[in-house]
N, C-alpha and C positions, 0 to 999 in steps of 0.2 A: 901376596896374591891368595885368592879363598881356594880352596878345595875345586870348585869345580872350573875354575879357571885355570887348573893345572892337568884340566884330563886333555885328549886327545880330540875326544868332542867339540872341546869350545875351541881347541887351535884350529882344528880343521874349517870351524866356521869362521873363524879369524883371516884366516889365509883365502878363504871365498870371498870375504870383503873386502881386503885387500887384490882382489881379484888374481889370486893366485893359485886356481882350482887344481890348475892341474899337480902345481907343488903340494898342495895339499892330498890328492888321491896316491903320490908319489911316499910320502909321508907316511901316511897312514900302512902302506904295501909294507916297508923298510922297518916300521915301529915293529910289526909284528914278527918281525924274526930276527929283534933284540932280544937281549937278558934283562927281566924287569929293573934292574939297578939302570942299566942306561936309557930305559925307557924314559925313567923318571930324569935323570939327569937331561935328554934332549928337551922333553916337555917342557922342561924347567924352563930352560933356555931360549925355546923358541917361542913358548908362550910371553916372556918379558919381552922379547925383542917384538913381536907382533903387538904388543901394547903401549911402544912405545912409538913402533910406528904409526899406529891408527890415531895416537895420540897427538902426535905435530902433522899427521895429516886433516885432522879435526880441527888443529888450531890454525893452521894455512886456512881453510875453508870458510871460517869463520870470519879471518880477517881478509880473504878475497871478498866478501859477500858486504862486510862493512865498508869496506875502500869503493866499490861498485854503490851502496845506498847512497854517496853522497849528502851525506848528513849536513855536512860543515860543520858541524858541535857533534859529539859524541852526549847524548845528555839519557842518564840510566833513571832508575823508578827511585834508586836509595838514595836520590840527590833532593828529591822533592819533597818536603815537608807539608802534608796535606793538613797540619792542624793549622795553618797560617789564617785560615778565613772560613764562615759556615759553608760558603761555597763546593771548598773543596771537601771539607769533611763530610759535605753529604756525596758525594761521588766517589769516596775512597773505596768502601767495599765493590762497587761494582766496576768501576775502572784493576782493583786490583784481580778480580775473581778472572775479569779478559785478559786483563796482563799473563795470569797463570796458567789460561787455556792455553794458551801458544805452547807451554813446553808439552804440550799434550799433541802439537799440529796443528792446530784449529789458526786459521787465517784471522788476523784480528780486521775487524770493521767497526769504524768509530767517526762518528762527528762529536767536536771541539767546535761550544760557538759561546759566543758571551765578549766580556770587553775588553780591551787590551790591556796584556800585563799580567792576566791571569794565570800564565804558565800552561797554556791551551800546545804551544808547540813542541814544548818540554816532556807533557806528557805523550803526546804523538813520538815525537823520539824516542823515546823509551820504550813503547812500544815496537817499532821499527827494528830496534838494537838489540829487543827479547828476541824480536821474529831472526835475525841474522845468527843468535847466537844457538838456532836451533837449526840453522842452515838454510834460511828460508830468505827467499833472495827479495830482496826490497832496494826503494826509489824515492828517495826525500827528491819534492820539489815546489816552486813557489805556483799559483794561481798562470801569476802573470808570464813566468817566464816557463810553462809548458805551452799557453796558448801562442807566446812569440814563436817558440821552437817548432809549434805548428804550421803557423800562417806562413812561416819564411818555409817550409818544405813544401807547401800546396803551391806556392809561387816558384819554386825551382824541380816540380814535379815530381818530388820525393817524398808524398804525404803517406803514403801506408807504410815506408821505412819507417817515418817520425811515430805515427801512430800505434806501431807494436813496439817503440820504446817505452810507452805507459799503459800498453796492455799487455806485458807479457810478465812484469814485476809479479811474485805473491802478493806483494803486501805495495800500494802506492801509498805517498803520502804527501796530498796536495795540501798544503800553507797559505797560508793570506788568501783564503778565498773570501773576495769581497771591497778589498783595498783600487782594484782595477774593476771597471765596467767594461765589458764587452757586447762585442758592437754582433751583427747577427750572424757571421762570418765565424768570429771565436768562438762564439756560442755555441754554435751545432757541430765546431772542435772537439771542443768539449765534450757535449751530449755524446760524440762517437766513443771517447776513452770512458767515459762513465757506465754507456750501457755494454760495451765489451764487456765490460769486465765484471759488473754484476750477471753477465747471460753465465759468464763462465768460470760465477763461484766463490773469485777472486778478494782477496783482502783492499781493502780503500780507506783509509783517514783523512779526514779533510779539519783544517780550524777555517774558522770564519768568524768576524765579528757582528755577523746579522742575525737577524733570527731568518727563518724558513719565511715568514710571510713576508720579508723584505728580499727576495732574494730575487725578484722582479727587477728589483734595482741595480743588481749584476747582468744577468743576461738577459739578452734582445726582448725578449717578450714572455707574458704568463705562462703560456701554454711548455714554452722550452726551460722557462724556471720548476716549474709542477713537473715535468718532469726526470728534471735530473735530481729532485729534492726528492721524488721517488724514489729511485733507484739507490741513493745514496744512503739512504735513512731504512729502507726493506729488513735488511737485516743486521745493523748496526746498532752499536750502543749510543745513543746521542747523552753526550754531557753537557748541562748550561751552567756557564762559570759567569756569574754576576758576582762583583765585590769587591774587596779590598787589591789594591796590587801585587802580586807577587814578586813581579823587582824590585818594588821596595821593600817587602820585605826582605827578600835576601839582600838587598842594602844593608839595613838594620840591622840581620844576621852576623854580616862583616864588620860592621863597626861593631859592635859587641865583643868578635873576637878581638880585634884589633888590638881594644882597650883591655883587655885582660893581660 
């Protein structure tokens, strides 16, 4: 432990975060009318055991926030190999500089559009799994299976419960948009969880394999495509991944190892 995480200062702040204020004012009363020998010895003491609890209370946190994103793959930044295609190599620096902001707080907002195979969801995950690992609560889910989770609560008159399950996430992270058309119903589903959550800030990821001027082709009409491609795209990093595959590449990755 450094120097100044053995004063009385930093435990006292320690034990506030641990929300144990008043042990801490209780503390501090007590240290002062010790003999500095055992000052040092309690400090010692109680600053390690406060460190060790903010420590597996940090790691519960982490992993309640992961279990909750519902990932179904766990997929990190150090598993993706960006020199695979020029694709990626031209997006690295600025997919990595967002990736970084999160340990800073910053909600990440990202469009993933280009063709299948590119590792469009992979990087979305990894984003997702930065933002959890800073305590930042996130919601892996597919296109089609938030507008189902929808439509069935509008019909059994539960739609604003369904709807602040993907507006209330920091960070959502909608998948396969574009594999499913929706019809004018889903649509304006939609619109509702999109513009929530830009009025109020919030982190959004989306992959799709359209471009923005095909996105007509998804929802009911121009005017509700223009504007969720608005809202989605305001403050986000958009990446376009045209190119080679990425699963076969890591195909090829594995046989390589294989035969070694």
């Amino acid at each position: 432990m450094t120097p100044d995480q053995m004063s009385s200062e930093y435990l006292s702040n320690s034990l506030k975060e641990l929300r144990l204020k008043h042990w801490s004012d209780a503390m501090l009363q007590d240290l002062s009318e010790m003999l500095p020998a055992e000052q040092g010895l309690i400090l010692r003491c109680l600053n390690k055991w406060a460190e060790t609890e903010k420590a597996n209370r940090r790691a519960q946190m982490i992993a309640s926030k992961i279990r909750s994103s519902r990932f179904k793959r766990v997929q990190t930044i150090d598993a993706f190999d960006f020199s695979h295609c020029k694709a990626t190599q031209a997006i690295q620096k600025t997919y990595l500089a967002l990736h970084q902001s999160i340990a800073a707080g910053n909600l990440p907002s990202a469009v993933f559009t280009g063709t299948a195979g590119m590792g469009k969801t992979h990087l979305a995950r990894a984003l997702g799994y930065a933002a959890c690992q800073k305590g930042i609560s996130a919601l892996f889910v597919t296109a089609a299976e938030m507008v189902n989770q929808l439509s069935h609560a509008q019909k059994a008159f539960n739609l604003e419960s369904e709807l602040n399950k993907y507006r209330r996430p920091q960070v959502l992270i909608i998948d396969e948009l574009g594999y499913v058309q929706l019809d004018a119903q889903a649509s304006n589903l939609f619109f509702q969880v999109i513009s929530a959550r830009h009025d109020q800030g919030l982190g959004t990821i989306a992959t799709t394999n359209l471009p923005f001027g095909k996105f007509n082709q998804i929802f009911a009409n121009d005017a509700i495509a223009h504007a969720i491609v608005d809202r989605l795209v305001n403050e986000a990093d958009v990446f376009f991944m045209e190119g080679a595959s990425y699963r076969e590449h890591q195909r090829e990755q594995k046989q390589k190892t294989k035969a070694k």
